[in-house]
N, C-alpha and C positions, 0 to 999 in steps of 0.2 A: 253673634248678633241675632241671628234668627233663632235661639233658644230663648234667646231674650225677650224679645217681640213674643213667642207665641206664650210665655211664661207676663206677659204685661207688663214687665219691667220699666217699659217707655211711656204709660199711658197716661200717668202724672204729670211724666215732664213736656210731652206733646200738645200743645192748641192745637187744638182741628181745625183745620181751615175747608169753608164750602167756594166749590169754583163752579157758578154759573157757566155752559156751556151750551152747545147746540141740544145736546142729546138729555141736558137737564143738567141738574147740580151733583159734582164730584166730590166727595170727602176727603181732605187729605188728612189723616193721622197717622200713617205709618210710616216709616222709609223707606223709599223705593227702590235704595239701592242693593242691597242685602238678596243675595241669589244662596237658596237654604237648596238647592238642587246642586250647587256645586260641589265635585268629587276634585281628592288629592290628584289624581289620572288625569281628570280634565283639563287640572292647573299647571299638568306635566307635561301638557304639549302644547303649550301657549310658545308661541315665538317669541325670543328676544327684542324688546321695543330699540334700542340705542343702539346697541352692535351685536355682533355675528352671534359672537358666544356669550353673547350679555346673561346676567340674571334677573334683570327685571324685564319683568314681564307685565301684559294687561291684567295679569289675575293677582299679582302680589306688590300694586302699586295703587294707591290710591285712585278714586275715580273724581270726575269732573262734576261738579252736583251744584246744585242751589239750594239754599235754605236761609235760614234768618232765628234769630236767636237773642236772648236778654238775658241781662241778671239787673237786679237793682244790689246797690252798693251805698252804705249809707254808715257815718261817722257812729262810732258807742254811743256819743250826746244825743244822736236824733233818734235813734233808738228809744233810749230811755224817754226821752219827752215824748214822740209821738206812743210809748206803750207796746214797741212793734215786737215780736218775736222773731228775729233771726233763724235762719238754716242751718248758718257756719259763718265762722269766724276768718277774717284775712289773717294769719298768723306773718305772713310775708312773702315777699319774690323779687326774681332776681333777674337779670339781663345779663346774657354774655354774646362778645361777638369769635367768629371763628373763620379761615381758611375758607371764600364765598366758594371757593370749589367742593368743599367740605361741609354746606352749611346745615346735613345732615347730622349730623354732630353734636352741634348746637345745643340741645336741652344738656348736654353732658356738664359743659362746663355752667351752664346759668343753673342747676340743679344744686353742684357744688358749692354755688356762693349761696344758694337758698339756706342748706343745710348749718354753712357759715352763720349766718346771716337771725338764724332763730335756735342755734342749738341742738335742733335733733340730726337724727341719723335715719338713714336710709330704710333701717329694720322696724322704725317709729311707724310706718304709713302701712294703715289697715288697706287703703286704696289708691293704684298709680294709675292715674291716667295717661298715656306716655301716645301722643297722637300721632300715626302711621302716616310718612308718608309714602314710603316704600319698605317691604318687609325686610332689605338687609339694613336699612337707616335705622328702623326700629328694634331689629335684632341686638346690631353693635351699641345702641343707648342701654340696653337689657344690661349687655355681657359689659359693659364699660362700666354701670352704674353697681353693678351687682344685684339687680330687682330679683325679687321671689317672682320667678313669672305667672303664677295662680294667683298675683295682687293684680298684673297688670291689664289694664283694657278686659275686664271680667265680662262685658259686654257687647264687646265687638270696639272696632274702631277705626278709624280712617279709611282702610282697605275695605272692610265689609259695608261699614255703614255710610262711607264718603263723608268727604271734605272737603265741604261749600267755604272757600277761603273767604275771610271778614268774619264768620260764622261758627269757625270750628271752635275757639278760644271760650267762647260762651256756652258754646254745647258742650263740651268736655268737662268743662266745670258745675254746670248742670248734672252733670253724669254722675260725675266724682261723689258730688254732693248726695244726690239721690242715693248713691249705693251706699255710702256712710250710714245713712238712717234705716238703709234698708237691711243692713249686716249687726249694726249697731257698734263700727269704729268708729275710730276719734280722728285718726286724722287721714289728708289726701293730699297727695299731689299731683299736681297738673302742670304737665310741660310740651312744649311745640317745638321742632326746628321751623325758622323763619327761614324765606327766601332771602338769598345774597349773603350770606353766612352770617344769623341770628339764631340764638335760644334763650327762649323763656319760659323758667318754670314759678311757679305758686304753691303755698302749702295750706292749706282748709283746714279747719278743726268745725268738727259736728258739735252743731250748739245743745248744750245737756239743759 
C-alpha cells in the first residue's frame, strides 16, 4: 500500500476532500491508515487480540477507519443513449452464506457460484481483489481458492489500507477496476467475507 501511494497509484481514484478547521483548511487525499515504517519484527511482537496464544493480532487484522466511496452502475441501454463510456463491465456475482462462526470463509464459496455462474476460472482474472479482514481469513481464501498471490490485493488492502465498513465493497472495486486499466487485463474479481457468515464476490471485465 505505501508503494502504492508514493508510486500515485491512488490519485485518480481519490476526491480530495478540504476540512476547514481551527488551524485552517486540511487536505485529505491520501489514506491514513497505511504505516510504510512498519517492520515484519514489529508485527512479531504484537500481542494476541482474542486469546493467550491467539494469531491475530493489531498489526495483521484490519483496522477501524472511516471513509465513503461510489461507483455509478447503469443498464447497456442507458449507456448507449446517454453516449457514456463505461470503465468495466458487471460480467456477474454471487452470494453464499456459511458457518456465522466461520464467516471468514465466505468469499470462498460465493466465488465458486461466480465462476458457476459466468464460465470462467479462477486463472481468467488478471486482478483479485480478495478484501482482508484478518490475514489468516485472507490467507485460507488464497490457499482455498487457489489465487496466483501476485494477482491478489497488488495494492494493499483491508490490513494496510483499512476497512471503513459500507465502504469497502465500493473501494475495492474502484481498485480492481483502476489496476485493470492500469496493467491492461481484462478481467477482476472482487470478493468480501460479510459479517454473520456472508460472502460476496463479482467479476469486472475492462471495457476495450
Amino acid at each position: 500500500a505505501a508503494a502504492a501511494i508514493a508510486a500515485g497509484r491512488f490519485k485518480e481514484q481519490i476526491v480530495a476532500v478540504e476540512v476547514k478547521t481551527r488551524k485552517g483548511v486540511v487536505l485529505f487525499d491520501t489514506d491514513e491508515h497505511v504505516r510504510a515504517d512498519t517492520t515484519a519484527e514489529t508485527l512479531g511482537k504484537m500481542k494476541p487480540a482474542f486469546k493467550k496464544d491467539g494469531l491475530v493480532t493489531a498489526g495483521n487484522a484490519s483496522g477501524i477507519n472511516d471513509g465513503a466511496a461510489a461507483v455509478v452502475l447503469a443498464s447497456g441501454e442507458s449507456v448507449k443513449a446517454r453516449g457514456l463510456k463505461p470503465l468495466a463491465r458487471l460480467v456477474g456475482y454471487a452470494h453464499a452464506g456459511v458457518e456465522p462462526a466461520y464467516m471468514g470463509i465466505g468469499p470462498v464459496p460465493a466465488t465458486r457460484k461466480v465462476l458457476e455462474r459466468t464460465g470462467l476460472k479462477v486463472a481468467d482474472f488478471d486482478v483479485i481483489e480478495s478484501n482482508e479482514a484478518f490475514a489468516a481469513q485472507a490467507c485460507a481464501v488464497i490457499k482455498e481458492l487457489g489465487f496466483d498471490p501476485a494477482k491478489v490485493n497488488p495494492n494493499g488492502s483491508g490490513i494496510s489500507l483499512g476497512h471503513p465498513v459500507g465502504a469497502t465493497g465500493a473501494i475495492i472495486t474502484t481498485k480492481a477496476i483502476a489496476e485493470l486499466h492500469r496493467t491492461g487485463g481484462r478481467y477482476a474479481l472482487v470478493t468480501m467475507c460479510i459479517g454473520g457468515g456472508q460472502g460476496i464476490a463479482a467479476v469486472f471485465e475492462r471495457w476495450f
